[in-house]
C-alpha positions in Angstrom: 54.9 -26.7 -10.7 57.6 -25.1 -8.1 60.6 -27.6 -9.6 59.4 -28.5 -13.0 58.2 -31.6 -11.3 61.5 -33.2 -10.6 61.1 -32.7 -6.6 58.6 -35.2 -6.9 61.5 -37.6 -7.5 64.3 -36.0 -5.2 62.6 -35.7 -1.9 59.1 -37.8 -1.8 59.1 -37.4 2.0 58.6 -33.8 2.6 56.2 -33.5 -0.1 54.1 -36.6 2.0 54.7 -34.6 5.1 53.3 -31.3 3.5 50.1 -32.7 1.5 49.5 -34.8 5.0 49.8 -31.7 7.1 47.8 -29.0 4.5 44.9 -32.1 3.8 44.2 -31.9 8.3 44.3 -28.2 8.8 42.4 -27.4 5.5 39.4 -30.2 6.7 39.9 -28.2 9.9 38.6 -25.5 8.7 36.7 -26.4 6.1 34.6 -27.7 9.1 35.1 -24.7 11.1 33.9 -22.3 8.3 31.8 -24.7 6.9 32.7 -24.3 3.2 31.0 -27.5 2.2 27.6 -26.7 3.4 26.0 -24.5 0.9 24.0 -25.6 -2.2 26.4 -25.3 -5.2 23.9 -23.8 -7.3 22.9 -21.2 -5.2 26.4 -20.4 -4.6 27.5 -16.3 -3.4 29.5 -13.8 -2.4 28.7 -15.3 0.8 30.3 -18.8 -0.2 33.1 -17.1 -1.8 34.2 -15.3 1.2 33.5 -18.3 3.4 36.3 -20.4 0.9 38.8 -17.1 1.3 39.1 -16.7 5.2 39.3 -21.0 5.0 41.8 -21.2 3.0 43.5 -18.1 4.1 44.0 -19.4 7.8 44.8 -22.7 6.8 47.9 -21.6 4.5 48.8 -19.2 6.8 49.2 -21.7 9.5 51.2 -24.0 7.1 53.3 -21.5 5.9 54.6 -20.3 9.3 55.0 -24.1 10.0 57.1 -23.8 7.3 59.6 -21.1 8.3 59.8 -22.2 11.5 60.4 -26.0 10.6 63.5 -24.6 8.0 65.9 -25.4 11.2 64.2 -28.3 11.9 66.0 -31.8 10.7 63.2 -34.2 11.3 59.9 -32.4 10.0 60.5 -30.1 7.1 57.6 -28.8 4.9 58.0 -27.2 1.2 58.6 -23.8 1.0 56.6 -21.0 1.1 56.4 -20.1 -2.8 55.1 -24.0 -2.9 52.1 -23.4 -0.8 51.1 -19.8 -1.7 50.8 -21.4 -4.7 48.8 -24.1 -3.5 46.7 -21.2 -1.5 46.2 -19.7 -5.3 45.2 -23.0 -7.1 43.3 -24.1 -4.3 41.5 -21.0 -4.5 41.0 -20.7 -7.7 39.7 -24.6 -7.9 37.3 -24.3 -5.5 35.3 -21.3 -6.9 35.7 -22.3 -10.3 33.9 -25.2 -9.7 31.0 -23.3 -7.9 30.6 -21.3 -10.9 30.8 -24.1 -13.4 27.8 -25.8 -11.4 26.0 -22.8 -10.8 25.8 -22.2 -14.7 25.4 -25.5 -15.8 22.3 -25.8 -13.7 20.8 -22.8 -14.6 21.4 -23.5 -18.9 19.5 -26.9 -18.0 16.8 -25.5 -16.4 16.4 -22.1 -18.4 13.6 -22.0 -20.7 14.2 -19.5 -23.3 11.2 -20.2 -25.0 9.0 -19.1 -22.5 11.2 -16.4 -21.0 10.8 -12.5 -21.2 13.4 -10.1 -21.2 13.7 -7.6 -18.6 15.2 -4.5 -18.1 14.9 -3.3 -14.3 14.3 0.8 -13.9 16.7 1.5 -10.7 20.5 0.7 -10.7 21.2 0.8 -7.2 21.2 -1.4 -4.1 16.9 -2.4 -4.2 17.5 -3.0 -8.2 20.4 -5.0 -8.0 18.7 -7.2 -5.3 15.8 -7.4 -7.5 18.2 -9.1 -10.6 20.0 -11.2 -8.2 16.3 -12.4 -7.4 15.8 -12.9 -10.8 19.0 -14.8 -11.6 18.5 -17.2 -8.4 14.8 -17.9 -9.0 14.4 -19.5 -12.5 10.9 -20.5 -12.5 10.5 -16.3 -12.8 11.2 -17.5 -16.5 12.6 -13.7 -16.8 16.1 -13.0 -18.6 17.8 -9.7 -17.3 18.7 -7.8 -20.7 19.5 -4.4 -18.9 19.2 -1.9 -16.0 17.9 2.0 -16.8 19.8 4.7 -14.4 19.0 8.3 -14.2 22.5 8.7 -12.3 24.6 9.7 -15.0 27.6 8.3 -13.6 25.7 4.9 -13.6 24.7 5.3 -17.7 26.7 3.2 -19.8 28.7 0.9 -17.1 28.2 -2.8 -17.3 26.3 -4.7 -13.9 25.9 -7.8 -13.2 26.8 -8.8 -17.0 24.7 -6.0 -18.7 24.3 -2.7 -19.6 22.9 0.3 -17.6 20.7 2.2 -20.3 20.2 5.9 -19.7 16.4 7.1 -19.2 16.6 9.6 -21.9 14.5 10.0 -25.4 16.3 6.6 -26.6 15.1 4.5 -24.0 12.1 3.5 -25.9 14.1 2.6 -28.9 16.8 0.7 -26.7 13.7 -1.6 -25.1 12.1 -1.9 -28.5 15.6 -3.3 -29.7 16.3 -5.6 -27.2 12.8 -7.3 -27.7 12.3 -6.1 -23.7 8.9 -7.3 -23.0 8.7 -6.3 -19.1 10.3 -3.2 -17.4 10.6 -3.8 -13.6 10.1 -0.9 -11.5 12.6 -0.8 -8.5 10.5 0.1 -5.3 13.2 2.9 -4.3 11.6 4.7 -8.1 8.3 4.3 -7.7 7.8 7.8 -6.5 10.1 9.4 -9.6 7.6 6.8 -12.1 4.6 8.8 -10.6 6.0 12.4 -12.1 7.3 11.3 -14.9 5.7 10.1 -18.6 7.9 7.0 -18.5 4.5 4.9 -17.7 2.4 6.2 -20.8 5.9 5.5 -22.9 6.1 1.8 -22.2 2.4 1.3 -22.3 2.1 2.6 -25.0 4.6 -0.3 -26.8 2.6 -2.9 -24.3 5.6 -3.3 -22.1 4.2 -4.8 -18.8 5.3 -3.3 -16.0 6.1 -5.2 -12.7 7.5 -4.0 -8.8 8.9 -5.3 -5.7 8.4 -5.2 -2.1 9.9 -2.0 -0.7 14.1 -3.4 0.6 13.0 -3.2 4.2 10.0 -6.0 3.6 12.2 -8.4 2.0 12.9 -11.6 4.2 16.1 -13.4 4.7 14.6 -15.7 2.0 13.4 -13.3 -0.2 16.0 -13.7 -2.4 15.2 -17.4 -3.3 11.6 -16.7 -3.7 9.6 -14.5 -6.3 9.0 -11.0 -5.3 7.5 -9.1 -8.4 4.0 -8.3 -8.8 2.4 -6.2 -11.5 2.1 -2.6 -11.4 -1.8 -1.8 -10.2 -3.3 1.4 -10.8 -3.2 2.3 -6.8 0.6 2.5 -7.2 -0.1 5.0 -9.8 -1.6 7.4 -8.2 0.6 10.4 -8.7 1.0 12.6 -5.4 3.8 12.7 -2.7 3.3 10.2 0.2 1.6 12.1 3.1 3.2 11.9 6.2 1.4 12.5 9.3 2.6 13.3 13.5 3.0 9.6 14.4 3.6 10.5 18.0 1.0 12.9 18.7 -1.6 10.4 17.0 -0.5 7.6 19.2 -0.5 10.0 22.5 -4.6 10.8 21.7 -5.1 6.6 20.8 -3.2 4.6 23.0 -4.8 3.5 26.3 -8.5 4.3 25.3 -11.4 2.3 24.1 -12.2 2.9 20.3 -15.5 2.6 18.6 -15.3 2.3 14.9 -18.6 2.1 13.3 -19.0 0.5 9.7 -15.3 -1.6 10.9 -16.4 -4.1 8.1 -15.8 -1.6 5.2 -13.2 -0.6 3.4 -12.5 2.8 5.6 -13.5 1.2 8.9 -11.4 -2.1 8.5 -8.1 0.1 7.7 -9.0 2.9 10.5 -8.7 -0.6 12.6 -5.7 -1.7 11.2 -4.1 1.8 11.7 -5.6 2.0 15.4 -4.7 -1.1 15.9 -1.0 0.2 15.5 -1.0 2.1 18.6 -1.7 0.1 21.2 -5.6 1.0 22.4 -7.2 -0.2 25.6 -9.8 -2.1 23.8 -10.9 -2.1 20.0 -15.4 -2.2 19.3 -16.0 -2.9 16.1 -19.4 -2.4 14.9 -21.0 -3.4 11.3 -24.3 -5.1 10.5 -22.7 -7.5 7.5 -21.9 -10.8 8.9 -19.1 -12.2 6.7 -17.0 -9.4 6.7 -17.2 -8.8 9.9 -15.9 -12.1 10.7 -13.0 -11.8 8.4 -12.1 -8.6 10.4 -12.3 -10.9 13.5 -10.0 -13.7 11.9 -7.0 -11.0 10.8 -7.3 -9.9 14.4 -6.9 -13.2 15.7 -4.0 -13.4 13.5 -2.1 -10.0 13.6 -3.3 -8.5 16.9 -4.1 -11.2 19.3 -2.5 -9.2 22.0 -5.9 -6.5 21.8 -8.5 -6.7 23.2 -11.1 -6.3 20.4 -15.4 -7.0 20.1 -16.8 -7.6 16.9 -20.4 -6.7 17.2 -23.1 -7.3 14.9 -25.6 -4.3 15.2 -27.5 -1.5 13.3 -26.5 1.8 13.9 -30.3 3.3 13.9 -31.1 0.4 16.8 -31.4 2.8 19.5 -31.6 0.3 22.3 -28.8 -1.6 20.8 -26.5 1.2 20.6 -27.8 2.2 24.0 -26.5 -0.8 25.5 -23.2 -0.6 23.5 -22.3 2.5 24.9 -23.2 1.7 28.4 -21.6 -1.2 28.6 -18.5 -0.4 26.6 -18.2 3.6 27.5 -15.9 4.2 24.2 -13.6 7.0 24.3 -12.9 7.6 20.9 -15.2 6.8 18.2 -14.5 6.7 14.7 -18.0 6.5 12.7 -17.2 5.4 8.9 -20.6 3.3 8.7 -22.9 4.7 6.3 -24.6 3.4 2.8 -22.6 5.7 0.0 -23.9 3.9 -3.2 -25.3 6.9 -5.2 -27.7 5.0 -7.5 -29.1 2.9 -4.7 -29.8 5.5 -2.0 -31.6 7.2 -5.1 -33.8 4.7 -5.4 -33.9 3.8 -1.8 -34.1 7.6 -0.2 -35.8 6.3 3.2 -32.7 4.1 4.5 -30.3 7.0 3.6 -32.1 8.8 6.2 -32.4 6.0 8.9 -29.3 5.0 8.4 -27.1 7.7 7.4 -28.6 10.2 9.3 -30.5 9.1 12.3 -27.7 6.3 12.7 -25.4 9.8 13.2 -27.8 11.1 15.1 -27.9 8.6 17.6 -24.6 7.8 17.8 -23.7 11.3 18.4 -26.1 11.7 20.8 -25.1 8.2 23.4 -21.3 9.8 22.4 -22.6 13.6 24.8 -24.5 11.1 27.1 -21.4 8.7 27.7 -18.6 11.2 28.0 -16.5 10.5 25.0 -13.5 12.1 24.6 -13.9 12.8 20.4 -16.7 11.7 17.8 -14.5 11.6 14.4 -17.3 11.3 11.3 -16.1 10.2 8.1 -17.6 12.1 5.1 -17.6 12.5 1.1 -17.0 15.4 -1.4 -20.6 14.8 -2.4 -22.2 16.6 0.5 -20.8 19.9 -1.2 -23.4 21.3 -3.2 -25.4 17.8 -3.4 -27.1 16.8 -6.5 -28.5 13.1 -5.1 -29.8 11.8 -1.8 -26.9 10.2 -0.5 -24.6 13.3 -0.8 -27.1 15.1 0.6 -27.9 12.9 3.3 -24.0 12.9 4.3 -24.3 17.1 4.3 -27.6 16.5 7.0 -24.9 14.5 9.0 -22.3 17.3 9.1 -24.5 19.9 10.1 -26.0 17.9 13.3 -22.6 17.3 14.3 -21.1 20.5 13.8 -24.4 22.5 15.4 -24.3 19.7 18.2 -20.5 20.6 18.6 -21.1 24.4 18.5 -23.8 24.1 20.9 -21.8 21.9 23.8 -19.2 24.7 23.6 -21.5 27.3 24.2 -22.4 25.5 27.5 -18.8 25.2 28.4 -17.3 22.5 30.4 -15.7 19.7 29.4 -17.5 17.9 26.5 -17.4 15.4 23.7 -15.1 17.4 20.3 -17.3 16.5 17.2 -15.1 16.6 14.2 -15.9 16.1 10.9 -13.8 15.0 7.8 -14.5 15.1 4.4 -12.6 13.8 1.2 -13.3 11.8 -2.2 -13.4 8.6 -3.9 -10.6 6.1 -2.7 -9.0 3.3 -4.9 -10.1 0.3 -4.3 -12.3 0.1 -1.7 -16.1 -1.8 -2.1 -17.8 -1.1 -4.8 -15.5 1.0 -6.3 -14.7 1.7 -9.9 -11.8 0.3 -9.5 -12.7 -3.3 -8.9 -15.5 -3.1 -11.1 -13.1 -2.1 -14.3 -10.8 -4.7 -13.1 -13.2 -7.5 -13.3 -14.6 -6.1 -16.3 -11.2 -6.6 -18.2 -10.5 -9.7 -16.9 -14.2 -11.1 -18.5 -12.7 -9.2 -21.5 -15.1 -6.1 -21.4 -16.2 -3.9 -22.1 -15.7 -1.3 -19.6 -17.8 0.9 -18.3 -17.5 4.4 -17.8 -20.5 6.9 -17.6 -19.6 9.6 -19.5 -16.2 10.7 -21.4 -15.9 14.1 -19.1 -16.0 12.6 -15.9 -13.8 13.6 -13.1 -13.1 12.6 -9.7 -11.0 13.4 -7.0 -8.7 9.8 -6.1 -7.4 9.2 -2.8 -5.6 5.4 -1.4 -7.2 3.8 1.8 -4.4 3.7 3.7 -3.6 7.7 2.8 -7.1 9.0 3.6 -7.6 6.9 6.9 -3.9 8.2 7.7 -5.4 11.6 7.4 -8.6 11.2 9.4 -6.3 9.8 12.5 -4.4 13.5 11.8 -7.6 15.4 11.7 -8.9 13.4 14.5 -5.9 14.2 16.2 -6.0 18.0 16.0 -9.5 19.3 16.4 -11.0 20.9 19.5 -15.0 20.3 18.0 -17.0 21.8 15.6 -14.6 21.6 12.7 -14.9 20.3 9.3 -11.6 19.3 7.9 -11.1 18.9 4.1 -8.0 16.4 2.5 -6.1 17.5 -0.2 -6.8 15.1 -2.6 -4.6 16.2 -5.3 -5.3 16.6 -9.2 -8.7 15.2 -10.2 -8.4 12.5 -12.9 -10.8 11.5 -15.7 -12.5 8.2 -15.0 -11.8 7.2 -18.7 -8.3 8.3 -19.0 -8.3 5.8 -15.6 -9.6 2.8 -17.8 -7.5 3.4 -20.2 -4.7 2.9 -18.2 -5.8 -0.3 -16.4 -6.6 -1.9 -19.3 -2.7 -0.9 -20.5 -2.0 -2.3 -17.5 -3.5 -5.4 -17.8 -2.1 -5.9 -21.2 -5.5 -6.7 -22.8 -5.7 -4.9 -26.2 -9.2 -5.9 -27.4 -10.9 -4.5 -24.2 -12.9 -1.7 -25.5 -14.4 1.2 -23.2 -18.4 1.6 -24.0 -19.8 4.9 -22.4 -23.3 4.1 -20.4 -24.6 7.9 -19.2 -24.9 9.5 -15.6 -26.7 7.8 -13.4 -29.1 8.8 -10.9 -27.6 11.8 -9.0 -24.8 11.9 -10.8 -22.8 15.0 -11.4 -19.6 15.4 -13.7 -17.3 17.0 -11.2 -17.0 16.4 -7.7 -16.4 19.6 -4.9 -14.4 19.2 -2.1 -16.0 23.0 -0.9 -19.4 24.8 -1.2 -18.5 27.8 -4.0 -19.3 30.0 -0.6 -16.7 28.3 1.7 -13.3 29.2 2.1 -10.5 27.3 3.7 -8.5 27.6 6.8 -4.5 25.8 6.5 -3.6 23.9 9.5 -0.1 22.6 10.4 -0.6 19.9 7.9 -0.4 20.6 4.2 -2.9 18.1 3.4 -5.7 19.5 5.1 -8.0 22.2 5.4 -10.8 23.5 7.9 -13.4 24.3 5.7 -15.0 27.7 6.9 -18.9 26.7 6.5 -22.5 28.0 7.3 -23.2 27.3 11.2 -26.6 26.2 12.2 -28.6 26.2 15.4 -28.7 23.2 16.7 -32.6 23.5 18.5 -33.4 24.3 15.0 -31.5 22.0 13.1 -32.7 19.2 15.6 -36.4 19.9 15.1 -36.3 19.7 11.4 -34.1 16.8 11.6 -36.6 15.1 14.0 -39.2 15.7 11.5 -36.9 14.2 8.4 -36.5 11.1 10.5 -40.1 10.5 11.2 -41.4 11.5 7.2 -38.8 8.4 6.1 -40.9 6.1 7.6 -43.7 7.0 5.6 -41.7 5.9 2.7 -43.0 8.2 0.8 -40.1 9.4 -1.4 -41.0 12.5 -2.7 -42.3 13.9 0.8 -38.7 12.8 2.2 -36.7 14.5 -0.7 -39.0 17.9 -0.3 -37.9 17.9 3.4 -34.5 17.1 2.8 -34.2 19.9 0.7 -36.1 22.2 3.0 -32.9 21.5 5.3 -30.0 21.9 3.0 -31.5 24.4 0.0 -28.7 23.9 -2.0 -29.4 20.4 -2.7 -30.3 20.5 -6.3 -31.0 16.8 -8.3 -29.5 16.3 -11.2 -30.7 13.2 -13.4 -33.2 12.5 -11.2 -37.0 11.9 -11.0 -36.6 14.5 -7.6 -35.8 17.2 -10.2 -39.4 17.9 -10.4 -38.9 19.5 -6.7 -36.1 21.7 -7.9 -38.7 23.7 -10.0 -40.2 27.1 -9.7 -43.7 27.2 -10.3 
């Protein structure tokens, strides 16, 4: 190209010198860098640079050969302009036919008839990674048609071959245009999806919506390997993450011996999973159902081997049991989330709420003064405020035992077991849950249930209320009962609404059943009477509430405990309410209590 080709016939000799010497030091590094080694159709940046710095140190060494040989009589290469222009070609060869693979395999192996175009809401670093994702994994059968940017200096410039799309009023019309059938959510927007209407918007078209794995998850892999997963309610839930004092949590867990009762649940099992975090002494883990007690031991075995941990198979209202549990383990910290909390069925099944529910407190609160632990955390609900059914109420029996028992051990003084108690809603997901049970009802195709059009309940993740027990745990001297911050209440149908949006099922119809037993439209986190003390945290509350005397409460409790053995269900209600009088049944065949004569 240099001469017009007519060197080729003046001097054959230094051009064989030249392509001898630039063939050895290029395979040279070729091997060095290793140029050759990637898979052509998963070629990158990566590969491109890896060709650059080769060729660049291989020309370089030829070309100063080639200065320095110009005295030389014997071994002369071609001049410099010859090989920077074999650097260019070279260059230019080698990439070119990277890219011409690349797209060649992936127009064989794309499937446009079963793909679905995507635009992908975040325009920075986690979204790109997301559409490079998408572009190396074809069996995602998705075809990026666009990103959306609130960065206004993003709107309108072109990425990765497409166009960033504002997220204005013409979004909608801009997704509708480009036949988008999926929007994926980038993890770094999930929080600014949770305040805005965006979700309703695309539902409302039945656009699916799909996430990723927050950056910091994402293997070396994860990049040749599907990431997305649809969008579940729980991601939904719109309030600010809750942070909480990692340090002083871990200062009051590590080293000690935790008892979590109920560890099978959905509470218990994540308390563990958060405990197990910070490095305790030992882990006891007690809950009387079998099988999921023996999952909980197999994701030990396979996250925490390191702990020591006992999975114990035992009723909390066994006495002697317990007994020997305590004296043989001496627990330090005890986190007591075992309790049945089915509404309908403690209704219908009064005497267990008592035995369980409360004398299983009772007890255990009881062997926790007798063994020296250090705190007694109880786990309660919004439903012992103002209780309209027997489980609620039986939870509000609980509170006042502890909190009289607390109250009456700092009266004596010394050094003694701090009772606290914490109280907070409904959480997503957990067993039994609407949650689950709307789910599989739109995946059998409905309908779903829901018990009335005007009910409201407060909505809370696992992982965010067990978070805030460890907090309250971690800052309460005894006596206290601390109440979460559980946000905006939300209307169980405007919730199965949007899971069947989600699910992208639009024949699933939502058939209204009536309250059940006990049941009351809106759930109270406080008794009308209570008021609220702020702590350091924002999210909860010390709830200032009616204190009891414990000889008293004790007696009547005592007597509670023996009357549900009788099984008579009317006597047990009566006493029940004798002990909490504003424990008024709705819905219920114990109405017939609540009446004046």
């Amino acid at each position: 190209l240099r001469y017009d080709f007519r060197s080729l016939f003046l001097n054959s000799s230094t051009i064989e010198k030249t392509i001898f010497c630039a063939v050895i030091v290029n395979l040279v590094f070729f091997r060095v860098f290793r140029t050759y080694s990637n898979v052509l159709r998963f070629s990158s940046f990566v590969d491109i640079m890896r060709i650059f710095v080769s060729l660049s140190v291989s020309y370089a060494l030829l070309m100063g050969k080639s200065v320095l040989a110009e005295s030389s009589l014997t071994f002369k290469l071609l001049p410099v302009s010859v090989l920077f222009m074999s650097y260019i070609i070279s260059f230019a060869m080698m990439v070119s036919s990277r890219v011409v693979v690349k797209t060649i395999f992936d127009v064989l192996n794309f499937d446009g008839r079963h793909s679905a175009n995507v635009f992908i809401y975040g325009a920075k670093e986690a979204g790109v990674n997301i559409a490079k994702s998408l572009r190396v994994n074809l069996h995602n059968h998705y075809r990026l048609r666009g990103f959306i940017a609130d960065e206004p200096e993003l709107i309108n410039k072109v990425m990765m071959g497409v166009r960033v799309f504002p997220n204005d009023d013409t979004l909608i019309d801009n997704l509708i245009d480009r036949r988008v059938q999926v929007v994926i959510i980038s993890p770094a927007k999930m929080e600014e999806l949770k305040q805005s209407d965006m979700i309703d918007r695309m539902l409302a078209h039945n656009i699916k919506l799909m996430t990723a794995p927050p950056l910091s998850d994402w293997s070396g892999q994860a990049l040749n390997r599907p990431l997305l997963k649809e969008i579940q309610i729980e991601d939904l839930l719109q309030r600010n993450p809750i942070e909480i004092d990692i340090h002083k949590v871990a200062s009051h867990l590590e080293g000690k011996r935790v008892l979590i009762t109920g560890a099978a649940g959905s509470i218990g099992s994540e308390i563990m999973r958060q405990v197990a975090s910070f490095n305790p002494y030992k882990l006891i883990l007690v809950d009387q159902a079998e099988t999921p007690l023996h999952d909980i031991r197999l994701e030990l075995q396979e996250h925490w081997r390191d702990i020591d941990a006992e999975t114990i198979i035992a009723d909390i209202s066994n006495v002697t049991r317990m007994e020997a549990l305590f004296k043989e383990h001496k627990p330090q910290y005890i986190f007591h989330a075992a309790a049945y909390k089915h509404v309908p069925m403690m209704e219908d099944n009064v005497s267990e709420s008592i035995q369980i529910n409360v004398f299983g407190t009772c007890t255990l609160a009881d062997l926790a003064v007798k063994y020296g632990a250090e705190k007694f955390v109880m786990i309660s609900t919004d439903k012992a405020v103002n209780p309209t059914n027997v489980m609620g109420c039986s939870k509000r029996i609980c509170e006042i035992y502890v909190q009289s028992l607390a109250k009456k051990l700092q009266k004596a003084g010394g050094r003694s077991t701090q009772f606290i108690t914490t109280r907070f809603g409904n959480v997503l997901g957990s067993n039994g849950s609407v949650i689950p049970r709307f789910r599989d009802q739109i995946q059998r195709g409905g309908p779903v249930t829901v018990t009335h059009p005007d009910i409201i309940r407060y909505f809370m993740t696992i992982p965010e209320a067990c978070r805030l027990v460890l907090e309250a745990g971690s800052m309460g001297n005894g006596g206290e009962i601390y109440i979460f911050d559980m946000g905006k209440p939300v209307r169980i149908v405007d919730l199965a609404k949007r899971m069947i949006s989600l699910s992208g099922r639009a024949d699933v119809k939502i058939e209204f059943t009536g309250l059940r037993h006990g049941e009351k439209l809106y759930e109270e986190l406080l008794n009308v009477k209570e008021l609220t003390k702020p702590t350091y945290h924002e999210k909860i509350m010390i709830a200032n509430v009616r204190e009891y005397d414990y000889d008293e409460v004790n007696e009547r409790i005592r007597r509670l405990i023996d009357v549900s053995y009788t099984y008579d269900q009317m006597k047990i209600v009566a006493a029940m309410k004798d002990i909490v009088p504003e424990f008024v049944s709705k819905n219920s065949c114990f109405e017939a209590l609540d009446k004046k004569p």
